[in-house]
C-alpha positions in Angstrom: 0.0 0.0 0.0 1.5 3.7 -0.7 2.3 5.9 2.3 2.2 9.3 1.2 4.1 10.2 4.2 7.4 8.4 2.4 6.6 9.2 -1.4 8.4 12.3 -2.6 6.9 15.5 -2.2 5.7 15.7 -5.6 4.0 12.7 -5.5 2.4 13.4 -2.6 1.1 16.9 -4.3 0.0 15.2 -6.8 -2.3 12.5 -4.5 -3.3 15.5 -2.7 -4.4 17.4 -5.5 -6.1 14.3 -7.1 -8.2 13.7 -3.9 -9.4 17.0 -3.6 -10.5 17.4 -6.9 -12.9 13.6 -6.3 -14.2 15.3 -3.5 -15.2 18.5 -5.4 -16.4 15.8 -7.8 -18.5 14.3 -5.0 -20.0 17.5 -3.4 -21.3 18.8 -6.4 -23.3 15.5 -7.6 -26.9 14.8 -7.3 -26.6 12.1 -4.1 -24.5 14.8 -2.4 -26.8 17.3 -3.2 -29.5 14.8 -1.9 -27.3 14.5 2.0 -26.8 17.9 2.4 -30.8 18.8 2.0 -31.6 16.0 4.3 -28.6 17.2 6.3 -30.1 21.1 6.6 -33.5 19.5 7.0 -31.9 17.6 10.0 -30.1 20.2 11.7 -33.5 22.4 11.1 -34.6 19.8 13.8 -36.5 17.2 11.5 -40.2 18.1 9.4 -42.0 19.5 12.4 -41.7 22.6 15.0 -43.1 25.1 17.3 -42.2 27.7 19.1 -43.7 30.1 21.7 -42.5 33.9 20.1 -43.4 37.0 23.1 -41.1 39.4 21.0 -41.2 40.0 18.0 -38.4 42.8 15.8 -40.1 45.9 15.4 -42.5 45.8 18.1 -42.3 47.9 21.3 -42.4 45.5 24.4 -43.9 41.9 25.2 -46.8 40.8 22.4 -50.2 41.6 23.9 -51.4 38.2 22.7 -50.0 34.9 22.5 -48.3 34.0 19.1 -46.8 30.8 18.7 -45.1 29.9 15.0 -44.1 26.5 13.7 -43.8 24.0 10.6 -45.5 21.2 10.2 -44.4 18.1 7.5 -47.0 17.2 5.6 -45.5 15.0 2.5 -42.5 13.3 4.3 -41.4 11.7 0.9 -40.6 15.4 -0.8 -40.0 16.6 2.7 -43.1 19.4 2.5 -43.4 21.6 5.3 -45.9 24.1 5.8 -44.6 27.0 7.8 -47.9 28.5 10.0 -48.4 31.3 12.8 -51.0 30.9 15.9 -52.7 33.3 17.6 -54.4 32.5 20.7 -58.2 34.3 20.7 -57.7 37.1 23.1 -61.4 36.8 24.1 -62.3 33.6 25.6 -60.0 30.2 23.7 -61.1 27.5 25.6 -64.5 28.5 24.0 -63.8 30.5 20.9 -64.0 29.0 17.6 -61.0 28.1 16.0 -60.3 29.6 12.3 -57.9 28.6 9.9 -57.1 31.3 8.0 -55.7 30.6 4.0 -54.7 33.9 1.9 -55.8 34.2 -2.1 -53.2 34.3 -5.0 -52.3 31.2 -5.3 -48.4 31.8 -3.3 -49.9 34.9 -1.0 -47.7 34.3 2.5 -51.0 34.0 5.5 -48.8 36.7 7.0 -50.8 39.1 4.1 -53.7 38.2 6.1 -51.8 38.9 9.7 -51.1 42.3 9.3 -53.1 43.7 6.5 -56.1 41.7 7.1 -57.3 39.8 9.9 -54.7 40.1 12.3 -53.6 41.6 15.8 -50.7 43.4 14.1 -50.0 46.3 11.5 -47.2 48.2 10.2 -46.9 52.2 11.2 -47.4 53.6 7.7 -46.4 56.8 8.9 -43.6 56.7 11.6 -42.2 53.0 10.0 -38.7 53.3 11.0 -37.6 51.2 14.4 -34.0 51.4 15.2 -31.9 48.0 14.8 -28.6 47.2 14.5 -28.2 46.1 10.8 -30.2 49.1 9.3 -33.6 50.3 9.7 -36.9 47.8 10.3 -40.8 48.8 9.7 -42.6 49.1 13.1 -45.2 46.8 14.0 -48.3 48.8 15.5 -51.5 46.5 17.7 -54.5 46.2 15.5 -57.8 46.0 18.0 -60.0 45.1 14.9 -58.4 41.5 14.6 -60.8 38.4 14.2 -58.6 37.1 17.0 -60.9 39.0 19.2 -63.6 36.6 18.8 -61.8 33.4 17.7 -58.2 31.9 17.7 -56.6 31.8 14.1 -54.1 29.7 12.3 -52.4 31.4 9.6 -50.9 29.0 7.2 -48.4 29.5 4.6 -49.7 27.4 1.5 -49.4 25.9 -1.1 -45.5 25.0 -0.6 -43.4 27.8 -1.8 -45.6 30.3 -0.3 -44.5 32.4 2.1 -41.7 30.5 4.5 -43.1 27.0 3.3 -40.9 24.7 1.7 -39.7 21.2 0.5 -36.5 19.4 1.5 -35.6 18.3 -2.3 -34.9 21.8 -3.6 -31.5 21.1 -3.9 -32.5 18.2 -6.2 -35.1 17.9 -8.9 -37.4 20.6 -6.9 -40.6 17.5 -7.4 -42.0 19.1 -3.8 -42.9 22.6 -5.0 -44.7 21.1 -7.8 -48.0 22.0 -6.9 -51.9 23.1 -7.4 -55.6 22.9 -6.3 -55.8 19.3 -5.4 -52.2 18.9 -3.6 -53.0 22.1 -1.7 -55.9 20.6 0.2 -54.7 17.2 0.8 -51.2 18.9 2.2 -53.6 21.5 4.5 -55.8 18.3 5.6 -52.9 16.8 6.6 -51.5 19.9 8.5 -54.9 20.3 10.0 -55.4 16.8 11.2 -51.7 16.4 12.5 -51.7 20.4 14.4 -54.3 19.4 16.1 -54.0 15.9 17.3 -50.3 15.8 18.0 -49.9 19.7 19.1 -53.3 21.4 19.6 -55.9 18.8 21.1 -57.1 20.8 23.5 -58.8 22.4 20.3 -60.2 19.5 19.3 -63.5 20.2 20.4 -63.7 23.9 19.7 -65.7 24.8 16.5 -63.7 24.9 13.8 -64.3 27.7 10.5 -62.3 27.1 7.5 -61.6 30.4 5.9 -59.8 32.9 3.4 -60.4 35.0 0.6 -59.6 35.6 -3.7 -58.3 33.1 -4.8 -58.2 30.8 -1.5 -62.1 30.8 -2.9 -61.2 27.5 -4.8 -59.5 25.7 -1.8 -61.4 26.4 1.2 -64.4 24.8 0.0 -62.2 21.9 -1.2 -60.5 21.4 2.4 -63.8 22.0 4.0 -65.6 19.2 2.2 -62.7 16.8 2.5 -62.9 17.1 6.3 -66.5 16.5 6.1 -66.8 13.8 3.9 -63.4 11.8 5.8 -63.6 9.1 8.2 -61.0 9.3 10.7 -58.1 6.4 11.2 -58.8 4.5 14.4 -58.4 5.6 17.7 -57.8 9.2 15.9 -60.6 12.0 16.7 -63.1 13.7 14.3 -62.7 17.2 13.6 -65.3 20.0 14.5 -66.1 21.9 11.3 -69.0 23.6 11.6 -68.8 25.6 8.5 -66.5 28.0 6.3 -66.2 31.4 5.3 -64.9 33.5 2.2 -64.0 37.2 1.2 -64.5 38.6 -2.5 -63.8 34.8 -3.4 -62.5 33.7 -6.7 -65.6 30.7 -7.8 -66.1 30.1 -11.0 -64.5 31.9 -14.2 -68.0 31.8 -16.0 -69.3 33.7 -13.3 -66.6 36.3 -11.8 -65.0 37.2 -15.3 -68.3 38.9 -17.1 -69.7 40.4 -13.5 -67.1 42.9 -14.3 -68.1 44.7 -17.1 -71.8 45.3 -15.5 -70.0 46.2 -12.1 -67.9 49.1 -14.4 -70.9 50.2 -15.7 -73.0 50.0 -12.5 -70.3 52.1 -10.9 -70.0 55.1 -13.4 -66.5 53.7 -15.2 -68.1 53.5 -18.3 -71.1 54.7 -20.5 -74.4 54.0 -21.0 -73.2 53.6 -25.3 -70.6 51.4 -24.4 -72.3 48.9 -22.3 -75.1 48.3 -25.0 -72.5 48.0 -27.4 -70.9 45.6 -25.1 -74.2 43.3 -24.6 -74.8 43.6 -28.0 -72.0 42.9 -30.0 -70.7 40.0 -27.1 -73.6 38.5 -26.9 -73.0 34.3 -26.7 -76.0 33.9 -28.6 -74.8 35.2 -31.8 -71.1 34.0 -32.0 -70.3 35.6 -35.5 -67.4 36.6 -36.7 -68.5 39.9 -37.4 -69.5 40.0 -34.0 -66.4 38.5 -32.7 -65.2 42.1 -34.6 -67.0 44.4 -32.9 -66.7 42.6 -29.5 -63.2 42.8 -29.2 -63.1 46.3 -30.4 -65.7 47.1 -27.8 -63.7 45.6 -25.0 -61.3 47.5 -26.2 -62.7 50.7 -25.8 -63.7 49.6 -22.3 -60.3 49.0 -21.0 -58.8 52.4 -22.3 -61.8 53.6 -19.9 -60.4 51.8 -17.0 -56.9 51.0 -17.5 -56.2 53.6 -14.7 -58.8 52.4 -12.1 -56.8 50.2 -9.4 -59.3 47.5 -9.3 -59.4 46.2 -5.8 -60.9 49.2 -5.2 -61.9 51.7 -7.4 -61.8 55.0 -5.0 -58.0 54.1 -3.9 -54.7 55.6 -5.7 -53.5 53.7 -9.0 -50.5 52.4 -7.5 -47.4 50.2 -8.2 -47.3 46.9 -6.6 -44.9 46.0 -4.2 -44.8 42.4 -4.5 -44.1 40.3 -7.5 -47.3 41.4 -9.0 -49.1 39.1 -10.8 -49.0 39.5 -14.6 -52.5 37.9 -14.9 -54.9 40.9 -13.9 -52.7 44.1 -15.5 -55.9 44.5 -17.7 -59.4 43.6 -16.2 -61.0 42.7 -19.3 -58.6 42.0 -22.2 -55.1 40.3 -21.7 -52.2 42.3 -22.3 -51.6 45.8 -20.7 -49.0 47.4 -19.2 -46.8 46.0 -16.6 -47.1 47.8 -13.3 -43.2 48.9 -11.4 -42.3 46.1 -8.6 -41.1 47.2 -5.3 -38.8 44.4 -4.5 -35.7 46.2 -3.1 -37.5 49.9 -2.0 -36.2 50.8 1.8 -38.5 52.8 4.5 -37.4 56.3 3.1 -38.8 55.6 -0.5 -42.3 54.3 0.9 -45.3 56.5 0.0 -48.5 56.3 2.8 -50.5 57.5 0.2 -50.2 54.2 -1.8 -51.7 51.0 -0.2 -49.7 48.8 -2.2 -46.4 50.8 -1.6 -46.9 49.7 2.0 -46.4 46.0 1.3 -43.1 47.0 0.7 -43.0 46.7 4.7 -43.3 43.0 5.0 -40.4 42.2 2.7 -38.3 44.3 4.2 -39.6 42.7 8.1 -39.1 39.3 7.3 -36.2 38.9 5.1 -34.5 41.0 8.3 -32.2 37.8 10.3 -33.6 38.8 13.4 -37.1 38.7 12.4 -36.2 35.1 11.3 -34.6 34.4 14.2 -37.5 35.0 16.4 -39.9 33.4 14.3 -37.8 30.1 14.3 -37.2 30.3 10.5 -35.5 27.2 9.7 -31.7 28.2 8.2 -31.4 28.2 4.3 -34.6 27.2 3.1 -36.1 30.2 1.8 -33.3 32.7 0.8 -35.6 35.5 -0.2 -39.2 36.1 1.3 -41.7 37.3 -1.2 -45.6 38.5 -0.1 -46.7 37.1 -3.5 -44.7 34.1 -5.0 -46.7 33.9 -8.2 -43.2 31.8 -9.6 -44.8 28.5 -7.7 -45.7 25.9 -10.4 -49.2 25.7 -9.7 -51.5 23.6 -11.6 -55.4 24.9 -11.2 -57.2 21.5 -11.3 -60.4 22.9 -9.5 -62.4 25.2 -12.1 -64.9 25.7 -10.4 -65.5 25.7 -6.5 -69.5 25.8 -7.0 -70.2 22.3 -6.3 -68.4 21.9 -3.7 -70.6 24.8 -1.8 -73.9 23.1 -3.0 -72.6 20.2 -1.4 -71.4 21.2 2.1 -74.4 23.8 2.3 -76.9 20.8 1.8 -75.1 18.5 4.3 -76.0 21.0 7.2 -72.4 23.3 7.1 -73.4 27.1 7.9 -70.9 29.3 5.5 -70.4 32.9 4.9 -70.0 34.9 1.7 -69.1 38.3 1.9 -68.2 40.9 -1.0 -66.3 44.5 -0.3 -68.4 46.6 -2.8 -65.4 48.9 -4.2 -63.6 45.4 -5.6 -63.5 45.2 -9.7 -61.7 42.3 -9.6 -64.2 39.9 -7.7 -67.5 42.1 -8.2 -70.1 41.5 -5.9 -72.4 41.1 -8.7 -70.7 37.8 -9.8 -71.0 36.6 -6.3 -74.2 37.0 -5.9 -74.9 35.2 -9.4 -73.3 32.3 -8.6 -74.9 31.9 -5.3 -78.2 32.8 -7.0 -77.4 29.6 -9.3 -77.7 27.2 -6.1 -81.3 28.0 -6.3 -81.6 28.0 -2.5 -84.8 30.0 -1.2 -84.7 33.4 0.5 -85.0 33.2 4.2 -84.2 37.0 4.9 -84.7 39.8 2.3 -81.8 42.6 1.2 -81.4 44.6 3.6 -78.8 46.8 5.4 -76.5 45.7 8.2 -75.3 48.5 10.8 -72.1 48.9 13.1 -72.4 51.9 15.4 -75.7 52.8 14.0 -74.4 53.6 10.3 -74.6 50.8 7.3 -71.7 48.3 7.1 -73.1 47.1 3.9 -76.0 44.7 2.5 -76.8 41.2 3.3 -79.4 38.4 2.2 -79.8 34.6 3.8 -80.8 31.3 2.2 -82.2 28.3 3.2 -79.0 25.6 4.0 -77.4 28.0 6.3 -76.1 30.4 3.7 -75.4 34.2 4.3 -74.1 36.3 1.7 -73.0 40.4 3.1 -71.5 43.4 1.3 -69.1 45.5 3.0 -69.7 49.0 2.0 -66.7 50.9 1.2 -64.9 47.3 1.0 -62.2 46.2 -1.6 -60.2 43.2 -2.9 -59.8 41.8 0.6 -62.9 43.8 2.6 -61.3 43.5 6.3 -58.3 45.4 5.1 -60.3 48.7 4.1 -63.4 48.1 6.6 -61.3 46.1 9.5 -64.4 47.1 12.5 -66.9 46.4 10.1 -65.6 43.2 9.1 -64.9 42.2 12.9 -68.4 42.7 13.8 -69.9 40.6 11.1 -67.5 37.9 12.2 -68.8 38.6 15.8 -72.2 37.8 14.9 -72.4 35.3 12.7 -70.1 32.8 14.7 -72.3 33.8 17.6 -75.4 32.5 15.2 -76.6 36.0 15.4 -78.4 38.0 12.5 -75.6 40.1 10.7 
């Protein structure tokens, strides 16, 4: 056998340098690449976590709730793990129901939903800077009007990819962040099922509310009929759905797309001339090509009318987006259009408060921060740059239409709630109410107005099957972000069974 330690020097250089370069080789291959993800995902203390969080970067002082943040694995072949934050109702928890909360896009992070939705928290718009070492953070502000006043709420990250969800086999042929409708809900039953029994039970028997809003429309029906149609394993408990709830939800593409042109209309965006043409030159019933002709030059005319409207709500500033913005909806009602600016790499001095959007900004800037990802118990490595949108996920959109799966759960007995902001072009109310119109469920309480503090929140009509539809007035594309005390009061009632 040679011993290098009596060759000749060059020899032994040469050895050297041929063993270095075979473990260069070795790093860089596929099974290496394979080790060192299961490696990070081992040191990231295997597929599930939770910790307790009472501080949180940018917040002055101890949280004035309980948080608690965690993954959960729910495909242990690809190594899927669904990244979630818990917040304890601040009302009453042993009684409280329990909501899990699931934001649109697809690839919107649930910590959209946190702080610009349905959360306890908020960023300071208007005094954003709080001094850290390592450069300037956005301030977090308390947010009274959070649904976590009258329930506890899971905020998941989901599908995978979303937010600081992930898959182990990035580092290989990425097969765990292949994704869409259907993989989505089996991976959130799964997280549901395991959160509660192995780290939740005590919730088991509070009532549990699937909810969410745009596009999470699709999905939450989905995960809310698989839970009710499931037989649990042996010696495992049954879950307590009661019912589900959505916000300006995306449906059903026959229904949501054309509801917009009659909203436009309805709202003053575009004239009496022009939606006549519309209806009669698109009509379906006479599909000529002639028509086809004057259709498309009519919708045409309609988008130059509102290609400066920011449609999730039509009163607010036409702004730039500050997330990856999603391509698909430049243009309400034609494809192409102009690409709006992304904010990706704006700091604190450059954002406007005039601009909703601008203030999104905020969250990329908090939680790509290391010591925001440190208190949150971000595992190491896995998701080098946080986005509030990923709209780079390959999604697959399997489920076209979400309306049977309402008919169904509504008919076995599950309550649900539908509710529209009345400003949103991009969900219209009026499509909404079509497609709920469709179930041909009968009228158990007429239009009429719902009030907080003695002025009207907005509209609302019930159905036979437990079915309540509302309007917020003055609501966008998500209502509880423009109207959060309206919104937190018609959560207040109807979980309480109580007449909006």
């Amino acid at each position: 056998m040679m011993n290098l330690c009596t060759e000749p020097a060059a020899t032994r250089r040469r050895l050297l340098l041929l063993l270095l370069l075979l473990l260069l080789l070795l790093a860089s291959s596929p099974l290496c690449s394979r080790v060192s993800a299961s490696a990070r995902a081992r040191s990231n203390g295997g597929g599930s976590s939770r910790r307790v969080v009472r501080h949180l970067p940018g917040f002055d002082g101890p949280l004035p709730f309980e948080l608690e943040t965690g993954y959960m694995e729910v495909d242990h072949t690809a190594g899927v793990r669904l990244f979630y934050y818990f917040i304890r109702s601040e009302h009453s928890p042993a009684d409280d129901p329990l909501l899990l909360w699931l934001t649109g896009g697809p690839g919107c992070s649930a910590f959209s939903g946190l702080v610009y939705e349905v959360g306890p928290l908020t960023f300071d718009l208007h005094h954003g800077r709080h001094g850290r070492q390592g450069g300037e953070l956005p301030r977090l502000l308390y947010k009274p009007e959070s649904w976590t006043k009258r329930a506890s709420v899971i905020f998941l990250d989901s599908p995978v990819g979303t937010g600081f969800s992930y898959a182990a086999d990035a580092d290989t042929d990425g097969a765990g962040f292949r994704t869409g409708d259907t993989i989505a809900v089996r991976h959130i039953l799964s997280f549901l099922r395991k959160w509660l029994q192995e780290l939740h039970p005590d919730l088991l028997s509070n009532p549990l509310y699937i909810a969410g809003d745009s596009y999470s429309g699709m999905i939450v029906p989905a995960v809310a009929l698989g839970i009710a149609t499931s037989s649990p394993e042996p010696h495992q408990p049954s879950l307590n759905l009661k019912g589900y709830l959505l916000g300006n939800p995306v449906t059903d593409h026959n229904f949501d797309t054309p509801s917009k042109i009659p909203f436009a209309h309805g709202m003053g965006l575009i004239s009496d001339e022009l939606y006549e043409a519309y209806k009669k030159s698109c009509s379906i019933r006479d599909n000529t090509q002639q028509q086809s002709v004057q259709c498309n030059n009519t919708l045409d005319a309609i988008d130059e009318c509102v290609k400066d409207i920011h449609q999730n709500h039509i009163l607010e500033p036409y702004c730039t987006w500050a997330s990856p913005h999603n391509p698909r909806i430049d243009k309400p009602f034609t494809s192409g259009g102009r690409q709006m600016l992304q904010l990706q790499d704006l700091h604190l001095s450059e954002i406007s408060s005039e601009c909703r959007t601008t203030g999104y900004t905020m969250s990329i800037i908090w939680a790509n921060n290391d010591t925001v990802r440190e208190a949150l118990g971000i595992h190491q490595g896995t998701v080098p740059s946080w986005q509030r949108c990923n709209f780079d996920i390959p999604y697959t959109r399997d489920i076209k239409s979400s309306i049977r799966y309402h008919l169904d759960l509504t008919t076995r007995g599950y309550r649900s709630l539908i509710y529209s902001g009345d400003h949103d072009m991009g969900i219209p109310f009026i499509g909404t109410q079509a497609w709920i119109r469709s179930l041909n469920f009968s009228v158990v309480d007429e239009w009429r107005p719902w009030f907080v503090d003695g002025q009207v929140g907005g509209y609302t009509r019930s159905y036979s099957n437990n079915l309540t539809f509302a309007t917020v007035k003055g609501g966008g594309h998500t209502a509880p972000e423009y109207m959060p005390k309206q919104c937190l009061a018609m959560l207040a009632r109807w979980v309480s069974g109580d007449p909006l």
